[in-house]
C-alpha positions as CSV (number, residue, x, y, z in Angstrom):
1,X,0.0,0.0,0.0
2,X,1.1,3.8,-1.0
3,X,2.0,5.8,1.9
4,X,2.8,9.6,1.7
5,X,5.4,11.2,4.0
6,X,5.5,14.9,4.2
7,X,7.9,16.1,6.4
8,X,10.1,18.9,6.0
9,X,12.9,18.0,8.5
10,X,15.2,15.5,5.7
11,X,16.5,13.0,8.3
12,X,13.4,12.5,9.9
13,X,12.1,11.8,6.4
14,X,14.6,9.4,5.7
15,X,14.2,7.2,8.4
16,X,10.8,7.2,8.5
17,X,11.2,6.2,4.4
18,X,13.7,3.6,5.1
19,X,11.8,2.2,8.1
20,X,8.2,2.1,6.1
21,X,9.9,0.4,3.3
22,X,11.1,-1.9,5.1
23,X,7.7,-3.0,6.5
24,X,6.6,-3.3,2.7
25,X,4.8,0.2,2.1
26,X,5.5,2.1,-1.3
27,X,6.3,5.4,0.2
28,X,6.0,9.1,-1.7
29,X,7.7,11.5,0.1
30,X,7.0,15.4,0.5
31,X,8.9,18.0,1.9
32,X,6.1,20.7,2.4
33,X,2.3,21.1,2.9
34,X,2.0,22.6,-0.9
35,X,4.0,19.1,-2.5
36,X,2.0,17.1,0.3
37,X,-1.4,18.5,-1.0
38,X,-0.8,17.8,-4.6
39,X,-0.2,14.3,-4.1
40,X,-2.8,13.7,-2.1
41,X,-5.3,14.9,-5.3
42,X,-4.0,12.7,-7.7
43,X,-5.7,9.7,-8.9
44,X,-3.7,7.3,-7.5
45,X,-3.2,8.8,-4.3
46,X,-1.7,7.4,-1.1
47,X,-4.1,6.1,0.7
48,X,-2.2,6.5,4.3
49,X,-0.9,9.8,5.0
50,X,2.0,11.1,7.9
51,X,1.9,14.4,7.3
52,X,3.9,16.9,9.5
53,X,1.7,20.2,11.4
54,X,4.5,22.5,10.8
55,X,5.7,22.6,7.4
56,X,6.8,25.1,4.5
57,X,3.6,26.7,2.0
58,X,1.0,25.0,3.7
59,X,1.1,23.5,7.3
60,X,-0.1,20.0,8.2
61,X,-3.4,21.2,9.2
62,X,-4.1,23.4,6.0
63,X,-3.5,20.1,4.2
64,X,-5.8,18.0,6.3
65,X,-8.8,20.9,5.6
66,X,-8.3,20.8,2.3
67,X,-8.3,17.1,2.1
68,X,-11.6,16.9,3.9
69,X,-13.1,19.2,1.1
70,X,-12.6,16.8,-1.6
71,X,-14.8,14.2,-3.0
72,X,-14.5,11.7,0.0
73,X,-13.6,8.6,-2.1
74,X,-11.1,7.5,-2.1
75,X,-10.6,8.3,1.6
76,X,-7.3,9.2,2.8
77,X,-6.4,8.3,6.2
78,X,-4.1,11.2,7.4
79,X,-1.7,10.6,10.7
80,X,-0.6,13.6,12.2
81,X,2.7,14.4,12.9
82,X,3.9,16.9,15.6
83,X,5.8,18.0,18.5
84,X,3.1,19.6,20.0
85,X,1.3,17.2,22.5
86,X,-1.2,19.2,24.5
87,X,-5.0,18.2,24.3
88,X,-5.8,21.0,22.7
89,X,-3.4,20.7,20.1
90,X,-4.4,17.2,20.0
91,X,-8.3,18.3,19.4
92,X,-7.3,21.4,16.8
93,X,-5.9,18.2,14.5
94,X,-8.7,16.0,14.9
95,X,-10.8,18.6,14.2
96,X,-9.1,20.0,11.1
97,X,-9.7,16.7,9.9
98,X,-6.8,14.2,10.8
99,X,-7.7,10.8,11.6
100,X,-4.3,10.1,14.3
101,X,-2.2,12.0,16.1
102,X,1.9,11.0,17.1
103,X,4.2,13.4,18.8
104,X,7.5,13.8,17.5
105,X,10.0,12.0,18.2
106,X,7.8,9.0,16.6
107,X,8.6,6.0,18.3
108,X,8.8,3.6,15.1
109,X,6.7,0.6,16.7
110,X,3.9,2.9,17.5
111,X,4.0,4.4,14.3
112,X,3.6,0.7,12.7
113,X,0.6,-0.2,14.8
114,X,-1.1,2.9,14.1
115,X,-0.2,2.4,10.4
116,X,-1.9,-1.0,10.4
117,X,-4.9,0.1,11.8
118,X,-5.3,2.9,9.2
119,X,-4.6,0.5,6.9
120,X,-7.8,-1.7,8.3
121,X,-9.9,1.3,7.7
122,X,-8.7,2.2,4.6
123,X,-9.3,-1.5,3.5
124,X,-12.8,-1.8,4.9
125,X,-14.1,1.0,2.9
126,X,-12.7,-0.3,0.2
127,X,-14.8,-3.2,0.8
128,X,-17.8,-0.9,1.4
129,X,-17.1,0.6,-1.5
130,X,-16.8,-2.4,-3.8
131,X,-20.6,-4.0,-2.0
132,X,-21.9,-0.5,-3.1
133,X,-21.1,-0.5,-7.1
134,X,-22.0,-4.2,-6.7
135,X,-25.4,-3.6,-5.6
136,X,-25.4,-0.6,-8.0
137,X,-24.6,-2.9,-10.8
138,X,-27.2,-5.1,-9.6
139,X,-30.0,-2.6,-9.8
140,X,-29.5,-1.6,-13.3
141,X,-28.3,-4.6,-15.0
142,X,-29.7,-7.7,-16.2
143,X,-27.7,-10.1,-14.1
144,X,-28.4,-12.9,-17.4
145,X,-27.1,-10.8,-19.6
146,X,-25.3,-8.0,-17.9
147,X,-27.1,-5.8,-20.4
148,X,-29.1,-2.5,-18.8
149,X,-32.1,-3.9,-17.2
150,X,-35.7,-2.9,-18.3
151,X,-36.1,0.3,-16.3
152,X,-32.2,1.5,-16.8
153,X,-32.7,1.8,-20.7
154,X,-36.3,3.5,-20.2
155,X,-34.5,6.3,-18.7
156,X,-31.9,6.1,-21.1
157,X,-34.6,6.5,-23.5
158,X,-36.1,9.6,-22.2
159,X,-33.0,11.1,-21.6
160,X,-31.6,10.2,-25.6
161,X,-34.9,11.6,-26.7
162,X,-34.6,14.7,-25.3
163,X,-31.3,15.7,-26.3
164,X,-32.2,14.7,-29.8
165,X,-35.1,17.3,-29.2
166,X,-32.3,19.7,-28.5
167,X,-30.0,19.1,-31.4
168,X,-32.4,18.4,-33.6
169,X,-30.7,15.4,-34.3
170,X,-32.7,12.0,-35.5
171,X,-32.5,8.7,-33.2
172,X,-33.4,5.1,-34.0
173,X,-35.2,3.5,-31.3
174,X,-35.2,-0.8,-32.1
175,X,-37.1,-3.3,-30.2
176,X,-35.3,-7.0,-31.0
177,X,-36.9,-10.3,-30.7
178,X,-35.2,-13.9,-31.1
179,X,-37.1,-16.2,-33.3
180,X,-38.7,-19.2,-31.9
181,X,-37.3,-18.5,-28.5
182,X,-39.5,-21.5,-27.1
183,X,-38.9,-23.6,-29.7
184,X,-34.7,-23.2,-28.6
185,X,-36.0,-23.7,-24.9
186,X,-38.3,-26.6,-25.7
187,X,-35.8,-28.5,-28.0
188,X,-32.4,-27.7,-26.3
189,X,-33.1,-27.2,-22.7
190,X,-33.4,-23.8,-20.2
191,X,-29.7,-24.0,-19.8
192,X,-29.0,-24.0,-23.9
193,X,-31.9,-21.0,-23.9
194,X,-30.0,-18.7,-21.1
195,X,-26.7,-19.1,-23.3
196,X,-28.4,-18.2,-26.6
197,X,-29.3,-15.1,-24.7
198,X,-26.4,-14.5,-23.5
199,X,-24.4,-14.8,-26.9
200,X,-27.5,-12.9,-28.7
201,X,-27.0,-9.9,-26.0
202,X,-23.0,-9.8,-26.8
203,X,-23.3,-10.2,-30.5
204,X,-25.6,-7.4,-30.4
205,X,-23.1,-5.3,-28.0
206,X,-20.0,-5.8,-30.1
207,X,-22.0,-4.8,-33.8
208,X,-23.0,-1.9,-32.1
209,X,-21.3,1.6,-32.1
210,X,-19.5,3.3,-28.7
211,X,-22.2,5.7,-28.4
212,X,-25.5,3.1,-28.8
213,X,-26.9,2.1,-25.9
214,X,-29.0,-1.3,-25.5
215,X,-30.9,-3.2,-22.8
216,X,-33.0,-6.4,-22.3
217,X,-36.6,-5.6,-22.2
218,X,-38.3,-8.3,-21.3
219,X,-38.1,-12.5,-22.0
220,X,-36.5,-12.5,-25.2
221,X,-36.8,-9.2,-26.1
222,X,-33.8,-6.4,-26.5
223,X,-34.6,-2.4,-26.6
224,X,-31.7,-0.7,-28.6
225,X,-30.9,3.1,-28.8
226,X,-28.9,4.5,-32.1
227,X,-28.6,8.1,-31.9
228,X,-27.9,10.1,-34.9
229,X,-29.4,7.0,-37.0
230,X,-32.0,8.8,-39.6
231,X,-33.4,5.5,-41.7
232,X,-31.2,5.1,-44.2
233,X,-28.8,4.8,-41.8
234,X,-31.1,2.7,-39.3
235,X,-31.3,0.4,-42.3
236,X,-27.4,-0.4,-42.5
237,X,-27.1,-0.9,-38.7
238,X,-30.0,-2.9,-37.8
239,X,-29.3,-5.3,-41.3
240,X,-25.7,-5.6,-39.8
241,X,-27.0,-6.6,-36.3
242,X,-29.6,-9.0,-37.7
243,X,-27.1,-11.2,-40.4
244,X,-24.7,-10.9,-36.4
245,X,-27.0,-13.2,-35.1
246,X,-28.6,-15.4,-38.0
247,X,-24.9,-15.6,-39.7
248,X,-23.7,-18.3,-37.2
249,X,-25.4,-20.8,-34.8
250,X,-24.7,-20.5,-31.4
251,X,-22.7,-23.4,-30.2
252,X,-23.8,-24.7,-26.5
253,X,-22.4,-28.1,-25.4
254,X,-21.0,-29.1,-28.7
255,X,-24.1,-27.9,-30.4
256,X,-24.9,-26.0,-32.9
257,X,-27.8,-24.1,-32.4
258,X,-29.4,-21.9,-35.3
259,X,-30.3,-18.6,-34.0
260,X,-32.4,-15.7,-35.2
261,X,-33.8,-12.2,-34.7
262,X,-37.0,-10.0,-35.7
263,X,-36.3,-6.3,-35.6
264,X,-39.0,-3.6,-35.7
265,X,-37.7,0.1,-35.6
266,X,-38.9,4.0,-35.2
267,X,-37.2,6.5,-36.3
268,X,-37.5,9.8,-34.8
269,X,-36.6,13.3,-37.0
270,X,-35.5,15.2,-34.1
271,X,-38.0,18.1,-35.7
272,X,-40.5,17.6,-33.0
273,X,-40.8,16.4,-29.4
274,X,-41.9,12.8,-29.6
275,X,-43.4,10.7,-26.7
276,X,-40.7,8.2,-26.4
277,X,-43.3,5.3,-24.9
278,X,-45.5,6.1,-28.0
279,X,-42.1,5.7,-30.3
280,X,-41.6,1.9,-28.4
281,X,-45.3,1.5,-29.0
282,X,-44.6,1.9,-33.1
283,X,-40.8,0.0,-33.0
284,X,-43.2,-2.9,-31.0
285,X,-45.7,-2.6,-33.9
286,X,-43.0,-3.2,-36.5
287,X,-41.6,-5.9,-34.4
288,X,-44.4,-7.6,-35.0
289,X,-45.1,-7.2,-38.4
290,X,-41.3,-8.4,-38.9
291,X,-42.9,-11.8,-37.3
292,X,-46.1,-12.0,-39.5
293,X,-43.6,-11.5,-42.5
294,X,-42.0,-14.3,-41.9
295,X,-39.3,-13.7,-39.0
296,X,-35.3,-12.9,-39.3
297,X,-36.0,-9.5,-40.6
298,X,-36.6,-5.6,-40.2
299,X,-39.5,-3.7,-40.4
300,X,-39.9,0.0,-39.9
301,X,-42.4,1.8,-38.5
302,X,-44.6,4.7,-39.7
303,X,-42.9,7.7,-38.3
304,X,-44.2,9.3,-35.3
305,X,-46.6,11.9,-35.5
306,X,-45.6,15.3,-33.4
């Protein structure tokens, strides 16, 4: 783990360097408050901080303020440093926003137990941290898949519809349908039927651009967003995507399972606000049509009306 040592006072900062290394910390060293504040705001910042109260540019409790300002993650753990050992100095440090406190001279085995401990802390929110995206993740992804879940690419919708508003720039909206989806569950198995999905869902994912956004709506069923697609160009790109998935079968289990998709789009002008539900409405409507035609296809729908 990165530790930062600021400490203007060179043989202090020495030994305190050699004796951390030692113990199997990275250590960055600074040799006032200004260096010591900089590193701390980097991206990869020490995590663990021994910073000294009184240094050159900025003292050790300037740094710890302006530490506390920051975005709090990652959280740095700051020890402070100091000859000063009275209670009150001790609560003026806590308070500006240090986590420790050691008086100067630093006995080195105190300073290692109270490293491991911020080191516990520093760990345990990183923990914290990791649960938190996790359940994050979980709420707006498909956990099949790992595609946007039904509600995630709604918004995404409304928010893609009105920024096209905006720019008066056109947007393909495309709901996706694998053929026979039963059929694949009913002949192959629930297991085979979960992997066709989840090949479907990444074939889809690499043939589309950076800037597309896609999610599973339901069953079977894929909602995709192509921004700047007017229909000639929403022809190309939702062609491409359905020869992706009819081009090859999906192999599961040393089979070889043929695999296809219905497409039904809407494309909106940009020239007028457009209810994106009633836009899904018309892409479903063209969906479907694509089926009564005859599946592995693309329809398009009427467009909108303003």
């Amino acid at each position: 783990m990165k530790v930062l040592i600021a400490e203007d006072d060179r043989v202090t900062l020495r030994l305190m360097e050699n004796r951390l290394q030692r113990w199997g910390y990275e250590v960055i060293t600074a040799t006032n408050g200004m260096e010591a504040w900089e590193r701390l705001q980097e991206d990869d910042c020490p995590r663990l901080a021994l910073v000294d109260w009184m240094m050159p540019e900025l003292d050790g409790l300037e740094v710890c303020k302006r530490v506390r300002k920051l975005v709090p993650e990652p959280y740095r753990y700051i020890i402070m440093l100091t000859a000063k050992g009275g209670q009150e100095d001790i609560v003026e440090g806590l308070e500006a926003g240090a986590d420790d406190y050691l008086t100067k001279p630093v006995e080195m085995q105190e300073l290692k137990v109270r490293l491991r401990a911020g080191e516990r802390i520093v760990d345990l929110q990183t923990q914290l941290l990791k649960a938190r995206d996790a359940l994050r993740h979980q709420a707006s992804h498909d956990a099949l898949t790992g595609l946007w879940n039904r509600s995630t690419i709604l918004d995404a919708v409304d928010r893609e519809f009105s920024r096209a508003v905006r720019e008066r720039s056109p947007v393909a909206l495309v709901m996706a349908d694998i053929d026979h989806f039963k059929m694949v569950n009913d002949t192959y198995g629930h297991p085979a039927g979960d992997a066709v999905l989840r090949v479907v869902a990444s074939r889809l994912r690499e043939g589309m651009r950076r800037y597309d956004v896609m999610g599973r709506y339901g069953g079977e069923e894929f909602l995709l967003l192509l921004p700047g697609c007017n229909r000639e160009n929403a022809e190309v790109q939702t062609e491409r995507l359905r020869r992706l998935i009819s081009d090859v079968p999906v192999e599961y289990e040393g089979l070889m399972i043929p695999v296809a998709l219905s497409l039904g789009v809407s494309v909106n002008a940009g020239t007028a606000q457009v209810d994106p539900d009633a836009s899904i409405k018309l892409a479903d409507a063209a969906l479907y049509r694509a089926k009564a035609k005859g599946r592995n296809r693309v329809e398009f729908a009427d467009p909108p009306s303003s």
